[in-house]
GUNU-326514 format. One record per residue: residue in one letter; x, y, z of N, C-alpha, C, CB in turn. Coordinates in steps of 0.1 Angstrom, whole numbers, plus 5000, padded with zeros to 4 digits. Glycine has a CB too. Layout:
BEGIN
 res  n.x  n.y  n.z ca.x ca.y ca.z  c.x  c.y  c.z cb.x cb.y cb.z
   A    X    Y    Z    X    Y    Z    X    Y    Z    X    Y    Z
...
//
This chain:
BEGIN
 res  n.x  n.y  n.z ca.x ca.y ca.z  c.x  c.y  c.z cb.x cb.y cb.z
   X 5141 5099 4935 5133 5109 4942 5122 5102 4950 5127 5119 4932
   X 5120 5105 4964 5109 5102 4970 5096 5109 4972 5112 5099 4978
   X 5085 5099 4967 5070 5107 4964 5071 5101 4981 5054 5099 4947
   X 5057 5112 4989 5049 5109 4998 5032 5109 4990 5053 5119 5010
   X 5028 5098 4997 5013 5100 4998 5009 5098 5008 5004 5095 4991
   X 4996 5097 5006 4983 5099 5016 4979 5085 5017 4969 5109 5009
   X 4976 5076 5026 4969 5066 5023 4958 5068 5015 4967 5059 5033
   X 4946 5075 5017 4937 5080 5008 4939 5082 4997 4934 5089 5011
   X 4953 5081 4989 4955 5080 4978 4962 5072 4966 4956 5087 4979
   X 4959 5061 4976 4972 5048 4973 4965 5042 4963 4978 5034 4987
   X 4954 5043 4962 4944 5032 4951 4950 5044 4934 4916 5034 4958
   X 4952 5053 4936 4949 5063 4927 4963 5063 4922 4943 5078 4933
   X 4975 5058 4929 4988 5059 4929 4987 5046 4919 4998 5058 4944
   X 4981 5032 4924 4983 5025 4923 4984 5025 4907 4977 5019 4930
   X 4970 5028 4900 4968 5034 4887 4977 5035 4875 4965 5045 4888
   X 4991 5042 4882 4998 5048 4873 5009 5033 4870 5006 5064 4878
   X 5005 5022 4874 5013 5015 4869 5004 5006 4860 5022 5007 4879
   X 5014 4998 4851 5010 4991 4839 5009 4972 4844 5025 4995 4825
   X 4991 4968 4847 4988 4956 4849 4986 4948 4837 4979 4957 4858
   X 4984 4934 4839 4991 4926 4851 5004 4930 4852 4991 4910 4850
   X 5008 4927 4863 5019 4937 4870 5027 4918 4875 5011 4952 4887
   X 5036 4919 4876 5038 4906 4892 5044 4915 4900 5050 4890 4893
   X 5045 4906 4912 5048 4912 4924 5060 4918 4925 5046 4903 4934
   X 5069 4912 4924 5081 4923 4921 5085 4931 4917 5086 4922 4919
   X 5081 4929 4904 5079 4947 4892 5073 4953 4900 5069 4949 4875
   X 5065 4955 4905 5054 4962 4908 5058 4969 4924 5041 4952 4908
   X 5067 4957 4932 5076 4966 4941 5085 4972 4937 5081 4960 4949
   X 5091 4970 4928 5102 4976 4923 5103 4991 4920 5104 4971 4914
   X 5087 4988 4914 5084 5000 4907 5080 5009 4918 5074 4999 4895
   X 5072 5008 4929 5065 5017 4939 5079 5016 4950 5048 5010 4947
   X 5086 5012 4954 5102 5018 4958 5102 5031 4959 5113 5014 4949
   X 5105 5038 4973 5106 5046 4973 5095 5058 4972 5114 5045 4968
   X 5082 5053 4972 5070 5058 4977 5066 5058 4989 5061 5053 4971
   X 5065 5070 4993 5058 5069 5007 5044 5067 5016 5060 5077 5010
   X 5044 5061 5019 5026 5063 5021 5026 5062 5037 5013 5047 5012
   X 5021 5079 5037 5018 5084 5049 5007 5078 5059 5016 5095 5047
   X 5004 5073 5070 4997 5069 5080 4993 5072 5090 4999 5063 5081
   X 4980 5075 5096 4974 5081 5107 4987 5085 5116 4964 5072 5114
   X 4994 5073 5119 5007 5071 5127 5020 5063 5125 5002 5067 5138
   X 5027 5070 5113 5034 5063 5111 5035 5066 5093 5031 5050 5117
   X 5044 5056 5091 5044 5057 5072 5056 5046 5070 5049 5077 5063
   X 5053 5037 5059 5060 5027 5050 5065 5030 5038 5053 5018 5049
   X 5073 5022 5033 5078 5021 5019 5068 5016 5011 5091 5012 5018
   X 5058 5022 4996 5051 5013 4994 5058 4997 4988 5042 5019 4986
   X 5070 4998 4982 5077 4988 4975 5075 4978 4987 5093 4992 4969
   X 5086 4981 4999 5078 4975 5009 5066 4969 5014 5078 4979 5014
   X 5056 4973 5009 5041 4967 5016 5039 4955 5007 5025 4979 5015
   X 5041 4961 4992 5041 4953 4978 5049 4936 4982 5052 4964 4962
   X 5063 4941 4988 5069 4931 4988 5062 4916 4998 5082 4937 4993
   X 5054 4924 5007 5047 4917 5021 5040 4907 5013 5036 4928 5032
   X 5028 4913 5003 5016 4905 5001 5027 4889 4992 5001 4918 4988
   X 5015 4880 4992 5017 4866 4992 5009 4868 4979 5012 4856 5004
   X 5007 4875 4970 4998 4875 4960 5010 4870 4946 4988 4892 4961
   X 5011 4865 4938 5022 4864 4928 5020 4878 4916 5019 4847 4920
   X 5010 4878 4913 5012 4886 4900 4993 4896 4904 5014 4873 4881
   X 4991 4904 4902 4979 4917 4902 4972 4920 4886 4988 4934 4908
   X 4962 4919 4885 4953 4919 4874 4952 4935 4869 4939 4912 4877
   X 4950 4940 4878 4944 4958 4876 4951 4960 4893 4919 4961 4874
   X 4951 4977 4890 4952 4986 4903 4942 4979 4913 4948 5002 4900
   X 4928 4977 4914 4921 4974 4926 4928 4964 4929 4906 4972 4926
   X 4932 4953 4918 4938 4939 4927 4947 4942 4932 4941 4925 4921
   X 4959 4952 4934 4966 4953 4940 4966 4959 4949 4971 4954 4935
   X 4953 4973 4954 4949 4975 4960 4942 4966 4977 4946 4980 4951
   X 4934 4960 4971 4928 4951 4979 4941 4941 4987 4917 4941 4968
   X 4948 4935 4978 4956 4926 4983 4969 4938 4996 4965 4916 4967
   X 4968 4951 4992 4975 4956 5003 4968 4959 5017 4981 4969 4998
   X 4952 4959 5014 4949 4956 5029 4951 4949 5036 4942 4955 5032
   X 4956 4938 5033 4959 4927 5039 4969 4929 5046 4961 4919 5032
   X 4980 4941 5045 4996 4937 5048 4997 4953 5054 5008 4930 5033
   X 4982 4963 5056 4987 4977 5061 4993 4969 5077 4971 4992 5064
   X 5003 4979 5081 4999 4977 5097 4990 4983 5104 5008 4981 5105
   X 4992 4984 5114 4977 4987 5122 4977 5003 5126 4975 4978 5139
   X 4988 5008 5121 4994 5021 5122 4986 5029 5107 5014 5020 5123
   X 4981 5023 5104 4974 5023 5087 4964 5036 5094 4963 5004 5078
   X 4952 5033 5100 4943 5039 5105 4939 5043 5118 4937 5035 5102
   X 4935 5050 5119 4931 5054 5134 4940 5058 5142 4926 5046 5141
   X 4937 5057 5157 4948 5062 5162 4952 5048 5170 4945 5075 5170
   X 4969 5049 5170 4975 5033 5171 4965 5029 5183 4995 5031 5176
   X 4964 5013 5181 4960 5007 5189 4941 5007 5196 4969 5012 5196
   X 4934 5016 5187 4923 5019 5185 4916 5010 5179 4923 5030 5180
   X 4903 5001 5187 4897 4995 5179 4884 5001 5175 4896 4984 5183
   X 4876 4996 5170 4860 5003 5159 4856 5005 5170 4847 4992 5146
   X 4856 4997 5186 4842 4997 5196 4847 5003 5203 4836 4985 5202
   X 4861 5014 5209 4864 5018 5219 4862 5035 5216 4877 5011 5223
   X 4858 5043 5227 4851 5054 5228 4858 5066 5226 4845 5054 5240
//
């Protein structure tokens, strides 16, 4: 079955799994999660798979390490930077 979320709620998703985690369990396990985006939406197992991180301590460390690997489709509107009007 496929879950959708919110990016707003990926830290809270993250939760329901059992850390330290490694990186593969942990994609494995978020497979087939959706996480919806201003413009757009990914697989989270997918995003999991991206980061270069080996193994996650708690939900925030796995959290944190997925900012790293949103696309830019994550926020705002595509192609939108902080300084444009």
């Amino acid at each position: 079955m496929t879950t959708e979320i919110t990016l707003s709620r990926l830290e809270d998703e993250l939760r329901d799994y059992a850390y330290p985690a490694a990186r593969e369990d942990l994609a494995e396990s978020c497979a087939g999660t959706t996480v919806l985006f201003a413009d757009g939406d990914a697989d989270l197992g997918d995003l999991v798979t991206d980061i270069d991180q080996r193994e996650f301590e708690s939900a925030e460390d796995a959290f944190t390490a997925l900012q790293n690997v949103l696309p830019i489709e994550a926020l705002g509107e595509p192609g939108q930077s902080d300084g444009d009007a």
